[in-house]
Backbone as CSV, one residue per row, in Angstrom:
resi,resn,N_x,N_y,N_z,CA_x,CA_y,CA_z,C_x,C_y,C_z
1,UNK,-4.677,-59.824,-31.916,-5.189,-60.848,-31.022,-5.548,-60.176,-29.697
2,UNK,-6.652,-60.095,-29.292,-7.243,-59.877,-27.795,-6.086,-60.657,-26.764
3,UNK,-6.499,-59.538,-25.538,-5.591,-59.743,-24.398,-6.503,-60.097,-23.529
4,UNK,-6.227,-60.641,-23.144,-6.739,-61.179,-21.306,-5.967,-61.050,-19.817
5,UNK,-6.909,-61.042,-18.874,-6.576,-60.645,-17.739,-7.084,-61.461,-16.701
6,UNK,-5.994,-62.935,-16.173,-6.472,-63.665,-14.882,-6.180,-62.709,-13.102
7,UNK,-6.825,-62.248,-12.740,-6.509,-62.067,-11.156,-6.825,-62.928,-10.318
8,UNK,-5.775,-62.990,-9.665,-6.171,-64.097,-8.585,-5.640,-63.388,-7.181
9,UNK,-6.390,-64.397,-6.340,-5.687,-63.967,-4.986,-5.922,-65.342,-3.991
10,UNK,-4.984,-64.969,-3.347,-4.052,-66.171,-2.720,-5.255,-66.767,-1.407
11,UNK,-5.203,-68.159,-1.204,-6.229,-68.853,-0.664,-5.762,-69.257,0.815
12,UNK,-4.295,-69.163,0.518,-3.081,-69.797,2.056,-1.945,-68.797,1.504
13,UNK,-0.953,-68.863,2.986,0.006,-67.702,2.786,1.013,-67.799,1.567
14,UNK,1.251,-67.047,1.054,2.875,-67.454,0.086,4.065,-68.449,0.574
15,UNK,3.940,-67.999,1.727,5.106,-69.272,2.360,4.546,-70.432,1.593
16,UNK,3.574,-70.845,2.126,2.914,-72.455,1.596,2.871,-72.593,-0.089
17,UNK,2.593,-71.549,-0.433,2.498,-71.797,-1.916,3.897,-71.800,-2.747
18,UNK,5.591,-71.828,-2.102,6.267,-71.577,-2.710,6.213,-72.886,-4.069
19,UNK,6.492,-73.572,-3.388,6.867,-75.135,-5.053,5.509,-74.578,-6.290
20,UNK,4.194,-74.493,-5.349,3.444,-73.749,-7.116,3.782,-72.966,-7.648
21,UNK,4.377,-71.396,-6.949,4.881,-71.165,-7.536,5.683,-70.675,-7.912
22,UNK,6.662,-71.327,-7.653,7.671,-71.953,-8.621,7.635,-72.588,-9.995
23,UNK,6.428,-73.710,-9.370,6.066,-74.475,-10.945,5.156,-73.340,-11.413
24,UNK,4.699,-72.532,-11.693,4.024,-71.138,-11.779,4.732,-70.344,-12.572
25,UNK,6.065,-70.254,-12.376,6.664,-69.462,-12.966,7.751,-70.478,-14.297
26,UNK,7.558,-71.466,-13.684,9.124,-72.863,-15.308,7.241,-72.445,-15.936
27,UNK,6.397,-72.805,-15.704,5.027,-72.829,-16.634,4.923,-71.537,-17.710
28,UNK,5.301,-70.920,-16.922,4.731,-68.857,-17.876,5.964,-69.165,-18.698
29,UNK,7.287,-69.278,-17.725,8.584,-69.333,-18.868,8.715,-70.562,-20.052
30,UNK,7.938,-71.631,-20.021,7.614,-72.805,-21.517,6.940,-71.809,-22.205
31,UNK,5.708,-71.138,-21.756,5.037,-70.355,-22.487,5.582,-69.329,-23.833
32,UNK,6.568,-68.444,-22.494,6.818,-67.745,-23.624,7.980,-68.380,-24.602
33,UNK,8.731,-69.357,-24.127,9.924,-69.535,-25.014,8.772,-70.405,-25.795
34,UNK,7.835,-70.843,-26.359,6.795,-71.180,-27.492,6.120,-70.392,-27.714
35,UNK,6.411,-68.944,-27.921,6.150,-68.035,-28.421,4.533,-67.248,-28.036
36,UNK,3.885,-67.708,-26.712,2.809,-66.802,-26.511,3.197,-65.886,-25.646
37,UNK,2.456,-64.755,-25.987,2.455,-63.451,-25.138,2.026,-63.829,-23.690
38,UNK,2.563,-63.355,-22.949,1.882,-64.115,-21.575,3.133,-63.375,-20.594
39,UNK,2.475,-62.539,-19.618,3.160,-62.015,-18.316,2.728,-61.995,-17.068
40,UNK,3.196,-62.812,-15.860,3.139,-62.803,-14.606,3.515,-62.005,-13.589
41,UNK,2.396,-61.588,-12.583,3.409,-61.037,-11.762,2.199,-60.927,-10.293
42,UNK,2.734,-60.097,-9.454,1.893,-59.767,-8.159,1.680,-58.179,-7.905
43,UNK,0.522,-57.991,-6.884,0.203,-56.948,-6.587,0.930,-56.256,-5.287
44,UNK,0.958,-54.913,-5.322,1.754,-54.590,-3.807,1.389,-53.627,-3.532
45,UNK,0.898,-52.981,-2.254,0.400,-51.913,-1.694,1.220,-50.991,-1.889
46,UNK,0.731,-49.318,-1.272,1.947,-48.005,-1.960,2.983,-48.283,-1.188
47,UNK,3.005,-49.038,0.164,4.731,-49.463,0.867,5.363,-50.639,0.012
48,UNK,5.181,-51.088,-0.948,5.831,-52.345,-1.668,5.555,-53.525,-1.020
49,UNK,4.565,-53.682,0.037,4.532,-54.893,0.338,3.094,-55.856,-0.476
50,UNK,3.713,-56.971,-0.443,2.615,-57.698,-1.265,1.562,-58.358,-0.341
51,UNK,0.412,-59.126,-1.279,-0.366,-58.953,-0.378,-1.621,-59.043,-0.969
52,UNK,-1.871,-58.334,-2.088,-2.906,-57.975,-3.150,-3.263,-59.270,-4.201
53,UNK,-2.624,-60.560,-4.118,-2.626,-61.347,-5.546,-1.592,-60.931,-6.232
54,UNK,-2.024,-61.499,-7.314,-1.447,-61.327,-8.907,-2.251,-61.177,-10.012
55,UNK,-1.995,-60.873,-11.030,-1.809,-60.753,-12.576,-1.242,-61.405,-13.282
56,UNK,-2.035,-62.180,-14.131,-1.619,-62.793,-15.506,-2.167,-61.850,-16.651
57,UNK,-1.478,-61.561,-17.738,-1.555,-60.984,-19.016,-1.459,-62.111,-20.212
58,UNK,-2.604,-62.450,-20.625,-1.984,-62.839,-22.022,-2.550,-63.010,-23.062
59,UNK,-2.031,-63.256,-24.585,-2.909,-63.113,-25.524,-3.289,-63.906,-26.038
60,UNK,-4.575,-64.617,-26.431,-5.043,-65.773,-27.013,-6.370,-65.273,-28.182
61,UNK,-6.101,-66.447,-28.839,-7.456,-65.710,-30.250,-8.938,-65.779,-29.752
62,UNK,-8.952,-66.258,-28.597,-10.342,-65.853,-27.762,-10.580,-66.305,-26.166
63,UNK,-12.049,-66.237,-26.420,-11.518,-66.432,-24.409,-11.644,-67.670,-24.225
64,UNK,-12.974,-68.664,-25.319,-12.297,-70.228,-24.764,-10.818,-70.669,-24.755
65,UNK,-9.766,-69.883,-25.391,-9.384,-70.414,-25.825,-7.468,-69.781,-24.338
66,UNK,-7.890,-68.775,-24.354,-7.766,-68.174,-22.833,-7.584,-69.111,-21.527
67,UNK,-9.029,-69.240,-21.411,-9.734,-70.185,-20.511,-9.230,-71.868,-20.143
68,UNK,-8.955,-72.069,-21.813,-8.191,-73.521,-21.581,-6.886,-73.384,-21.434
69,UNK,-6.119,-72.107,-21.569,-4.906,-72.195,-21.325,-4.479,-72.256,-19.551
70,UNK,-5.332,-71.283,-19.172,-5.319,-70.734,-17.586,-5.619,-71.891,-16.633
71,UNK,-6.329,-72.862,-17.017,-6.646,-74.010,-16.342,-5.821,-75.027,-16.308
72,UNK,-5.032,-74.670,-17.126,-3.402,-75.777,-17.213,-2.420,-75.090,-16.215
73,UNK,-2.407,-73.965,-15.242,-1.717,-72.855,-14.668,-1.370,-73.429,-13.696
74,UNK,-0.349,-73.768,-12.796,-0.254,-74.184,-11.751,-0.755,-73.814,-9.933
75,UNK,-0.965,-72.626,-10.616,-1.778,-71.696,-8.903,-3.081,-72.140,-9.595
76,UNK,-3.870,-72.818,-10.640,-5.124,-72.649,-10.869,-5.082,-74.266,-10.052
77,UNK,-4.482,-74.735,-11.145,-4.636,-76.012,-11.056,-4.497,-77.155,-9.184
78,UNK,-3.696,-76.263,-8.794,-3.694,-76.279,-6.974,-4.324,-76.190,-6.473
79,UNK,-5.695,-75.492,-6.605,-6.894,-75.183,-5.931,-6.277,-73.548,-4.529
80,UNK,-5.335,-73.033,-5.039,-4.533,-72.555,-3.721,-5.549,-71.161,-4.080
81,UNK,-5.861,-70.884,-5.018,-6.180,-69.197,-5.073,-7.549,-69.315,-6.262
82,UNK,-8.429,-68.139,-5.596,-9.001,-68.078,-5.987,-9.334,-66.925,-7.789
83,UNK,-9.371,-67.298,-8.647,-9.272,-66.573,-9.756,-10.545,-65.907,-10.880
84,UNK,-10.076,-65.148,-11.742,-11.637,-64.396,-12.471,-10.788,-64.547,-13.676
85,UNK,-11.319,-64.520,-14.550,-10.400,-64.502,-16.096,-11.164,-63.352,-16.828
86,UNK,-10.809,-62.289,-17.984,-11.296,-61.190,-18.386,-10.850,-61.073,-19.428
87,UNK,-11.517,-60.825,-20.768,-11.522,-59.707,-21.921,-10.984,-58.827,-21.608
88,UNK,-9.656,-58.154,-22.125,-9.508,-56.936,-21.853,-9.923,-55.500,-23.186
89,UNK,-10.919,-54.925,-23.059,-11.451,-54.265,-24.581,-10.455,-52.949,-24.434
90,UNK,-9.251,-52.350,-24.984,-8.653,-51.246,-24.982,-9.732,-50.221,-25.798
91,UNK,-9.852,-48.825,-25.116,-10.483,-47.825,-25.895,-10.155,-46.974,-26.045
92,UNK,-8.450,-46.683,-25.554,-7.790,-45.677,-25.547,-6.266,-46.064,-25.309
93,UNK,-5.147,-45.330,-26.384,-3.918,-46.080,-25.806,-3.406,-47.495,-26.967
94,UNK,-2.735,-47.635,-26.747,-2.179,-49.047,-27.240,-1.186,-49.846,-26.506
95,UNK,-1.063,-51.188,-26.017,-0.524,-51.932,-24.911,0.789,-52.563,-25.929
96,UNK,1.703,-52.070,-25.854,3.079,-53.026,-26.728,3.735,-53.830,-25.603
97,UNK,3.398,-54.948,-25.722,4.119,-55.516,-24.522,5.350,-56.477,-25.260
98,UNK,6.487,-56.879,-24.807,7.610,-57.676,-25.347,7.632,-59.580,-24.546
């Protein structure tokens, strides 16, 4: 099954966005305890501070199908950040994620 790749980046500070996400994160965790591949997280400059967005990882049998999942997302669905959704085509390597 193809992987996908949402980036987003933040529209207002993190302070403001804590309750999304929050609901951002009970959302990824229903996910995986119903068994889809799917990992969250954020970006951080070489001092560890964040700042950069985030990353969603996950696997769906295509990209509509991607697409309708990501739009149920709670940072999507907030209007708080702005996002791109992506095919990811591997051509080298293999991604085992748990």
């Amino acid at each position: 099954m193809p992987w996908f790749i949402k980036r987003e980046t933040l529209r207002c500070s993190g302070s403001e966005m804590r309750q999304t996400i929050a609901e951002h994160h009970d959302w990824v965790n229903r996910l995986r305890a119903a068994g889809v591949s799917i990992s969250s997280g954020y970006l951080v400059d070489g001092q560890g501070t964040p700042g950069g967005g985030g990353l969603l990882l996950l696997q769906a049998s295509d990209y509509r199908s991607a697409e309708a999942l990501i739009l149920q997302d709670p940072m999507v669905r907030s209007g708080q950040v702005d996002w791109q959704l992506h095919q990811w085509v591997s051509v080298a390597g293999q991604l085992n994620a748990t």
